[in-house]
C-alpha positions as CSV (number, residue, x, y, z in Angstrom):
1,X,0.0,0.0,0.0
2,X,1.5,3.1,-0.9
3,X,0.5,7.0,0.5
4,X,-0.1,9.3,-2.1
5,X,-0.4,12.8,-2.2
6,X,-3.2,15.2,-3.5
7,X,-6.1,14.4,-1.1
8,X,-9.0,13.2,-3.4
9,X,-7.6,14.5,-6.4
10,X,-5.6,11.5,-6.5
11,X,-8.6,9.0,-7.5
12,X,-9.6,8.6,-10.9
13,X,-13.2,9.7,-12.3
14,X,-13.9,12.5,-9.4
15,X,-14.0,16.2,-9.6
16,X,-14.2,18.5,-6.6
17,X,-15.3,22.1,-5.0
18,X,-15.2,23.9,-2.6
19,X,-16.2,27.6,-1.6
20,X,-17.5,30.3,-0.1
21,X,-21.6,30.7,-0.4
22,X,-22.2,32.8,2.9
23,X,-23.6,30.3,5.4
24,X,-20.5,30.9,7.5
25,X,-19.3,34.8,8.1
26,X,-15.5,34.2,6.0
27,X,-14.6,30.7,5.7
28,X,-15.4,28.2,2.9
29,X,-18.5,26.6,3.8
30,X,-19.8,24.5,0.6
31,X,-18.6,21.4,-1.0
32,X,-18.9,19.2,-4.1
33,X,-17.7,15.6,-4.4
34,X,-18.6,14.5,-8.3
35,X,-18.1,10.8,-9.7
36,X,-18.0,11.3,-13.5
37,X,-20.2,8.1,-13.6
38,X,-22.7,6.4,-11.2
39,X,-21.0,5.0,-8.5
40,X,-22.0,2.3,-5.8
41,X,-22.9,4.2,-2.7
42,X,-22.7,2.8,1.3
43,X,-23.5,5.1,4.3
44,X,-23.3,4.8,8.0
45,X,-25.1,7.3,10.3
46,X,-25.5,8.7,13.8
47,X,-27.4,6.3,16.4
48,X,-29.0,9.6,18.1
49,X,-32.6,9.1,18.0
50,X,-32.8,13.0,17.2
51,X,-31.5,13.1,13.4
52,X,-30.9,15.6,11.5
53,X,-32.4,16.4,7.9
54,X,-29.8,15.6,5.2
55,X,-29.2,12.1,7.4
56,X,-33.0,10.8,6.6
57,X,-32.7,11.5,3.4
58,X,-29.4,10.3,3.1
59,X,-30.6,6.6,4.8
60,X,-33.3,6.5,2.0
61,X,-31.1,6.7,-0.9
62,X,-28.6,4.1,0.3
63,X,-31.3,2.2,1.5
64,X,-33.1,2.3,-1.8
65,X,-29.3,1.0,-3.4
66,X,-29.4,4.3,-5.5
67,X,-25.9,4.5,-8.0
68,X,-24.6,8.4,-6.9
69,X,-23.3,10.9,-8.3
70,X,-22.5,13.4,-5.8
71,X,-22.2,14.1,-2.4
72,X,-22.7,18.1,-1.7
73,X,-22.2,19.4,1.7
74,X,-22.3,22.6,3.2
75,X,-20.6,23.9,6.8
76,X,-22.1,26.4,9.1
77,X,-25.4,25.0,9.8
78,X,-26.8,21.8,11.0
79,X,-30.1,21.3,9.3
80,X,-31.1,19.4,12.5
81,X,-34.3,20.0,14.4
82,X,-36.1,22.3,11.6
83,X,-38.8,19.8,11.3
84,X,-40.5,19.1,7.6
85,X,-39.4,22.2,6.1
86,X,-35.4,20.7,7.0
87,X,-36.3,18.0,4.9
88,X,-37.8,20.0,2.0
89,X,-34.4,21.8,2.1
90,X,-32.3,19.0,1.9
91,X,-34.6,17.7,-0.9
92,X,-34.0,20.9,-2.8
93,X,-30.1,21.0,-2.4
94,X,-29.9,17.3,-3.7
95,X,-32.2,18.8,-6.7
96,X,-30.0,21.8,-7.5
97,X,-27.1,20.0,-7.3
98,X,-28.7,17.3,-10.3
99,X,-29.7,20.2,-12.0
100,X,-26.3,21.8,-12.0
101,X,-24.6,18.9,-12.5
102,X,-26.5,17.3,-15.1
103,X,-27.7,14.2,-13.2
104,X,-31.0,12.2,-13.2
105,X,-32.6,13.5,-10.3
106,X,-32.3,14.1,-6.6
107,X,-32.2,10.3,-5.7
108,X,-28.6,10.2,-7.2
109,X,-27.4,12.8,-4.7
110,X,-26.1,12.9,-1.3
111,X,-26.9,15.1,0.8
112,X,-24.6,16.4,4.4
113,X,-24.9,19.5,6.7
114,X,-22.7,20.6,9.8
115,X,-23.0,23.7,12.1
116,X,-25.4,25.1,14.3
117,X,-28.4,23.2,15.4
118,X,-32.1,24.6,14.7
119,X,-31.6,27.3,12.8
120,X,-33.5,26.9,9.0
121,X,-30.6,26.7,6.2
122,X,-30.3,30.0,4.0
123,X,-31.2,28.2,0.7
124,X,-30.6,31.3,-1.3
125,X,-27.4,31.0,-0.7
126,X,-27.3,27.2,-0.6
127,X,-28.7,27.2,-4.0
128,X,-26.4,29.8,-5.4
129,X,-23.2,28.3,-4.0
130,X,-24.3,24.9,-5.1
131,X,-24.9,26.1,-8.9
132,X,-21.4,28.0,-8.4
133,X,-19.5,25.0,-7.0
134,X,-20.9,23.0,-9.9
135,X,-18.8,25.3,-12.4
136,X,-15.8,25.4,-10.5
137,X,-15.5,21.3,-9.5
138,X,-11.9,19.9,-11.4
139,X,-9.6,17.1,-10.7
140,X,-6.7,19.5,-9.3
141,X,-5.1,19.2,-5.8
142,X,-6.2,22.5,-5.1
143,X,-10.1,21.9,-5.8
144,X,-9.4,18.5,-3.8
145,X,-7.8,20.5,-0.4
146,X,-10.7,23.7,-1.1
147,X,-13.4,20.9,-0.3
148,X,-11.5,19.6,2.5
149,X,-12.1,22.9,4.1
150,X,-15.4,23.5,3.4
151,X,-16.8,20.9,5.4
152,X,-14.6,21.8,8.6
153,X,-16.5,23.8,11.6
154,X,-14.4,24.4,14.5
155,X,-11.5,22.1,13.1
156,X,-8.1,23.5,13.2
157,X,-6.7,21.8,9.7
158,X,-8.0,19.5,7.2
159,X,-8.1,16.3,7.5
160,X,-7.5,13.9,4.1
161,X,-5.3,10.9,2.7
162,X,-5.2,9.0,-0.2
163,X,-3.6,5.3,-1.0
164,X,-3.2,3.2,-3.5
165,X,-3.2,-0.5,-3.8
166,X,-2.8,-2.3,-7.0
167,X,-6.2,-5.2,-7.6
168,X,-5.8,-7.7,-10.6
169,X,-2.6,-5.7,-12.5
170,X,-4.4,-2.3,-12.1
171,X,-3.5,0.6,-9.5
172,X,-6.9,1.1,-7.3
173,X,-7.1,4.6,-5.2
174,X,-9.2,5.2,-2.1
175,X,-9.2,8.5,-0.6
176,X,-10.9,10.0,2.0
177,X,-11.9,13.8,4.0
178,X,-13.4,14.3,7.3
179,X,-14.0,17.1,9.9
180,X,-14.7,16.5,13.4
181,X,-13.0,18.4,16.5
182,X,-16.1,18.6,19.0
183,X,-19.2,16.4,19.9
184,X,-16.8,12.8,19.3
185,X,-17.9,9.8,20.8
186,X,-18.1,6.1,20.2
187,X,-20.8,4.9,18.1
188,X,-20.4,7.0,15.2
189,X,-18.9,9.7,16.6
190,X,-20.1,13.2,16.0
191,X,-18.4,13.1,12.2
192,X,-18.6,13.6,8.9
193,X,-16.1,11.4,6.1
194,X,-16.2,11.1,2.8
195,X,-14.5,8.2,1.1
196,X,-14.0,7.7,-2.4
197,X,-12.6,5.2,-4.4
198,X,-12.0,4.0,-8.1
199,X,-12.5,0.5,-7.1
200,X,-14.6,-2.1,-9.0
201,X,-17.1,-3.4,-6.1
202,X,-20.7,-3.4,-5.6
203,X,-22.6,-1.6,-3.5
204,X,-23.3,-4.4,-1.2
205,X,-20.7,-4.8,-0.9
206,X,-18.7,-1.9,0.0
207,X,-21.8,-1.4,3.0
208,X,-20.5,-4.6,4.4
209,X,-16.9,-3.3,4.5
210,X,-18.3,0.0,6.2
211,X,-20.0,-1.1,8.8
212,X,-17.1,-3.8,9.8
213,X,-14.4,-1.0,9.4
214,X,-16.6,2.0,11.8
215,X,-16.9,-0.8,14.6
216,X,-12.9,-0.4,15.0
217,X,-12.0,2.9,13.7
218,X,-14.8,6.1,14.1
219,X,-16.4,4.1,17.0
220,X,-13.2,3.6,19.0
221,X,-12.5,7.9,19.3
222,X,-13.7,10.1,21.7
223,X,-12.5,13.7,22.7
224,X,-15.9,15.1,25.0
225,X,-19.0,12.3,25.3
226,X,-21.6,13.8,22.9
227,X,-22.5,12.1,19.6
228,X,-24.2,14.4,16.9
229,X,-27.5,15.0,15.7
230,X,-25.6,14.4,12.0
231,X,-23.3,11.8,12.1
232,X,-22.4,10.5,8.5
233,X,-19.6,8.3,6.7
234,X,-20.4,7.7,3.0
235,X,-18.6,6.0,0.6
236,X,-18.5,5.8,-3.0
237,X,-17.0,3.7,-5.5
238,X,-17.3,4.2,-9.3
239,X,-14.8,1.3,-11.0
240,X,-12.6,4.4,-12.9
241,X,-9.5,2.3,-12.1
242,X,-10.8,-0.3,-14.3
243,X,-9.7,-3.0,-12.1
244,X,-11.4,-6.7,-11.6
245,X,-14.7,-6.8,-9.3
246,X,-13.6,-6.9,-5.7
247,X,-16.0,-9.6,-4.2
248,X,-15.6,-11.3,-1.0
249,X,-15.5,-14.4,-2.6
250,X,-16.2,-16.5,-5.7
251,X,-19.8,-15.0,-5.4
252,X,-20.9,-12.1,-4.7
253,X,-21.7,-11.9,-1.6
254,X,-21.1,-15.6,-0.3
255,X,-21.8,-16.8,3.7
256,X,-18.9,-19.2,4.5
257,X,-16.0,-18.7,1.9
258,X,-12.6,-17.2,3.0
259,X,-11.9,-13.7,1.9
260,X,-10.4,-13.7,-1.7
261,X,-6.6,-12.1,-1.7
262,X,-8.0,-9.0,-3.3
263,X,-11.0,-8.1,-0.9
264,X,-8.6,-8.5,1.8
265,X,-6.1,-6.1,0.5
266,X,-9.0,-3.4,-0.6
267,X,-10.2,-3.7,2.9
268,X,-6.9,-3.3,4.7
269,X,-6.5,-0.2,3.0
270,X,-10.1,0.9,3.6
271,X,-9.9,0.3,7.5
272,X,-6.5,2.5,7.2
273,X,-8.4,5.6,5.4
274,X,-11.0,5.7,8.2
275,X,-8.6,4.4,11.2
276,X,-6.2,7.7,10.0
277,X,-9.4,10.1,9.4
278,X,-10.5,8.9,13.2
279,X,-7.1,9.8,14.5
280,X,-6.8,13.2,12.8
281,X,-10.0,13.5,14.3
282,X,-8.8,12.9,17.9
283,X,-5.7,14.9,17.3
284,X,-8.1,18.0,16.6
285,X,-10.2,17.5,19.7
286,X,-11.7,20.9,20.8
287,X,-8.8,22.3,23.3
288,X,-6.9,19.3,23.3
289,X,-3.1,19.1,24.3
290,X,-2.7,15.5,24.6
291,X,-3.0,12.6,22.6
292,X,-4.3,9.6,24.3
293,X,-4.3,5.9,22.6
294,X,-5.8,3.2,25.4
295,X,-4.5,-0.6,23.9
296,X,-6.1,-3.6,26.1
297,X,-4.2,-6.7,25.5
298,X,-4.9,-10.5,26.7
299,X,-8.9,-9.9,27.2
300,X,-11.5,-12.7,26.5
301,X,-13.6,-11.5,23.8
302,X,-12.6,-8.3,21.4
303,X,-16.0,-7.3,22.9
304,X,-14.6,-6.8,26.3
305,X,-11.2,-5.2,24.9
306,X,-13.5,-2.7,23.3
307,X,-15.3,-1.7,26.2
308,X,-12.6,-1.6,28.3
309,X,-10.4,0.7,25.4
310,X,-13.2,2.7,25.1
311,X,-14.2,3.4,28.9
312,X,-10.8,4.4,29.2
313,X,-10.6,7.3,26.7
314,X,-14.1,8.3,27.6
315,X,-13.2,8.9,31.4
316,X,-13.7,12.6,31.8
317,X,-11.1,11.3,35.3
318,X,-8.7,9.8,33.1
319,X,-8.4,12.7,30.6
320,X,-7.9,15.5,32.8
321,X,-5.0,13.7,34.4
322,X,-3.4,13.6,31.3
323,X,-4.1,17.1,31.0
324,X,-2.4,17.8,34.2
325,X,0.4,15.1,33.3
326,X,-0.7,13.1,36.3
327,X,-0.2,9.4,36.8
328,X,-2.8,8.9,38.8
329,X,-3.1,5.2,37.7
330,X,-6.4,4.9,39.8
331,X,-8.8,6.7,37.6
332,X,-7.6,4.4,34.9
333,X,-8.3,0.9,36.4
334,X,-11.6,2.8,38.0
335,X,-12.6,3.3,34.1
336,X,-11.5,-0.2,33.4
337,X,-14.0,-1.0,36.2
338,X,-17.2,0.2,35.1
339,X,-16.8,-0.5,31.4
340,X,-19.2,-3.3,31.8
341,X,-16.0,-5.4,30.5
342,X,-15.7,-9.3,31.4
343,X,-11.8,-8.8,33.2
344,X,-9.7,-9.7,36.5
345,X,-8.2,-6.6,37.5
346,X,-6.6,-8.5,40.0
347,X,-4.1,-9.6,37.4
348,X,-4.0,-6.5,35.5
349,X,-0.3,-4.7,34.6
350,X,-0.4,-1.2,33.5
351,X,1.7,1.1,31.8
352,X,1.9,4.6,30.1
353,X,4.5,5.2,27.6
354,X,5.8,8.4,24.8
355,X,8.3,9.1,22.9
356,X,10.3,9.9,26.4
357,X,9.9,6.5,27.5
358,X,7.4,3.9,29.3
359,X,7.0,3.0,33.0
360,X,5.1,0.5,34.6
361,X,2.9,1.7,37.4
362,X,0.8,-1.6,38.2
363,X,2.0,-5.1,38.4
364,X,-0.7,-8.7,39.1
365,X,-2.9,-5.5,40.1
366,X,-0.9,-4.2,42.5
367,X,0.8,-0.5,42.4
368,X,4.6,-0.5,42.2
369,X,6.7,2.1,43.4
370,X,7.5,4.1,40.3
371,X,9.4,7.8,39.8
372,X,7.2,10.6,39.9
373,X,9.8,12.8,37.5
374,X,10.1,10.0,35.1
375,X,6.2,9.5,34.9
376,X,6.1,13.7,34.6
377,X,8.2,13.6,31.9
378,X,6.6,10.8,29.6
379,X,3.1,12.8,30.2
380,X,4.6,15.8,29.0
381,X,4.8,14.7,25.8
382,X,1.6,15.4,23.1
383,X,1.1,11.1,22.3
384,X,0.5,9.1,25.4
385,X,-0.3,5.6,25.2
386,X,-1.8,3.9,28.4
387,X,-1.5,0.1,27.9
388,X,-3.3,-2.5,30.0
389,X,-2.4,-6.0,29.7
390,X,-4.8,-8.6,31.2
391,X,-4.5,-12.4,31.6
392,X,-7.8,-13.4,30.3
393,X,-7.7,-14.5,26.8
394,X,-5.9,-13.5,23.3
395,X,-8.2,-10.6,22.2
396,X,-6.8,-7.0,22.0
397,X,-8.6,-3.4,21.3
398,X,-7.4,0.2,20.9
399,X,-9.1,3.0,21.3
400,X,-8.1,7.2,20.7
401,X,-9.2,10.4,22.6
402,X,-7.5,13.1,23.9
403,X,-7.4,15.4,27.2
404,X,-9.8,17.5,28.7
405,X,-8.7,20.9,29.1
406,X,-9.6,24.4,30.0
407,X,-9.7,25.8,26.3
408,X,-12.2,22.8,25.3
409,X,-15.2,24.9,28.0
410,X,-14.1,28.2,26.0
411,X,-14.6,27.6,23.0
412,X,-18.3,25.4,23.7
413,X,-19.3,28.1,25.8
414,X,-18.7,30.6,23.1
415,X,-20.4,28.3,19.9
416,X,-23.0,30.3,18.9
417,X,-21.7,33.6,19.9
């Protein structure tokens, strides 16, 4: 697998936008993503019972199996909580952007909106910036890294990668963007990511590999608790590369057969796109300074590893230590505790480790006598990794987040204002 430069630009059969239409005060805040042909779509989406606009009808074109040819998607506003008219306005910006781009209809459009909750979208503007987009979308780097900043809210930098495998003789690119700094939290955390790929594989199939890939990558981050009213990873996949079908197996979509050499490789590389994505994620937490990978090694089921990865990086407890560079073990085998997770913790040894070294504060579940300095000195650093290693069975989890700090209240209390 290599790493390529040039964001999305570097996937065959795509053209991109991004600019300014005037739902945000200065910054870009509308983007295009535009297969030159129908591609095979997949889409996962927030599990909060209060959804926003463009994610139900979102969920009804992938649900439907719909071949896409665009995902627009502007910054700035939420479309969440505005009721029927919310979903007449996503409605219209999927039919604009057919219009504008010459497709079908609405159905073969995607539809995602970020920002500020329960305020009606300015569809003037929408509409405008949509048609204008639409004549400015291109295959350069530079039209590739202006969408990757139209999607961002209170990001710090864009977020984007591209790869490239090679399937059946023929070089096959996946590439992906993504914003998310605040509202992160296990089960689909609050996200959007935007995948595209020149791969030969059907729709099906590429939902399969979604779902499987978001149970280990953008539902393993967390930087403050609260999942989104708009949630949304979407893939698309429109064959460009010219490369054999990627199926799972010598049929389509077969129960019992081993992974053919090819579907393995594509979805290696696809769990690294959204793994990387989840971690730039985590890296731009809201105020963060630190951060903070949990790995859990030796528990009985990968189920328990997760919970216990998870609890660990979600521990409001745990992460303002690390903001205070404290190795106050205890809150860390107290999150371990109340995971819900199958474990001993009488056999439990911990650690915390960066680039300044590693130190082992708990041994059979016991403290050992360890050097504060030494400990003071690894949490200074920015990556921290806190590794428990249990004595239960073979399975192993990681999980990202990031520390709690003063800055993250500041800029939450000041959102709107």
């Amino acid at each position: 697998m290599n790493i390529l430069d040039g964001g999305l630009s570097a996937v065959k059969g795509y053209k991109t936008a991004g600019i300014f239409a005037g739902i945000k005060k200065l910054k870009k805040d509308l983007a295009l993503i535009v297969s030159d042909t129908p591609a095979a779509a997949a889409g996962v989406f927030t599990v909060n019972t209060v959804q926003a606009a463009p994610v139900t009808y979102d969920k009804a074109i992938i649900s439907a199996g719909n071949p896409v040819r665009a995902i627009v998607v502007n910054s700035g506003n939420a479309n969440a909580c505005t009721g029927k008219p919310g979903l007449l306005d996503a409605a219209a910006m999927a039919a604009t952007a057919a219009d504008a781009l010459g497709a079908q209809s609405g159905s073969e459009i995607l539809v995602c909106s970020t920002g500020v909750i329960g305020v009606p979208l300015p569809m003037q503007n929408i509409e405008s910036g949509i048609r204008k987009a639409a004549e400015l979308i291109s295959s350069t780097r530079e039209s590739a890294f202006d969408a990757a900043q139209a999607i961002l809210t209170t990001d710090t930098f864009t977020k984007e990668i591209a790869v490239e495998i090679i399937i059946g003789g023929k070089p096959v690119v996946l590439a992906g963007i993504a914003k998310g700094s605040g509202m992160i939290h296990p089960n689909m955390a609050t996200l959007l990511s935007f995948i595209i790929t020149d791969a030969n594989i059907s729709a099906d199939t590429l939902q399969g590999l979604l779902g499987t890939s978001i149970s280990s990558t953008y539902n393993m981050i967390s930087v403050d608790g609260d999942t989104s009213t708009n949630d949304t990873v979407l893939a698309l996949a429109n064959g460009a590369s010219g490369s054999p079908r990627i199926k799972r197996g010598t049929e389509e979509e077969p129960t019992e057969e081993e992974p053919t050499a090819e579907y393995t490789l594509f979805a290696e590389a696809f769990d690294y796109v959204h793994a990387y994505l989840a971690k730039q994620i985590v890296r731009d937490g809201e105020g963060a300074s630190k951060f903070i990978e949990a790995q859990i090694e030796g528990a009985l089921q990968e189920s328990d590893a997760k919970l216990l990865a998870k609890s660990i990086i979600t521990s409001n407890l745990v992460k303002t230590a690390m903001f205070g560079e404290d190795a106050n073990w205890g809150r860390i085998l107290c999150a371990m505790g109340y995971s819900g997770a199958h474990f001993n913790p009488d056999t439990v040894d911990l650690t915390i480790a960066s680039s300044r070294g590693e130190i082992l504060l708990l041994k059979q579940g016991l403290p050992v006598p360890f050097d504060e300095n030494i400990a003071l000195a690894i949490l200074k650093e920015h990556d921290i990794v806190i590794k428990a290693v249990l004595q239960d069975g073979n399975a192993a989890a990681a999980a990202w987040g990031c520390d709690l700090s003063y800055e993250y209240v500041k800029i939450n209390g000041e959102y709107r204002t």
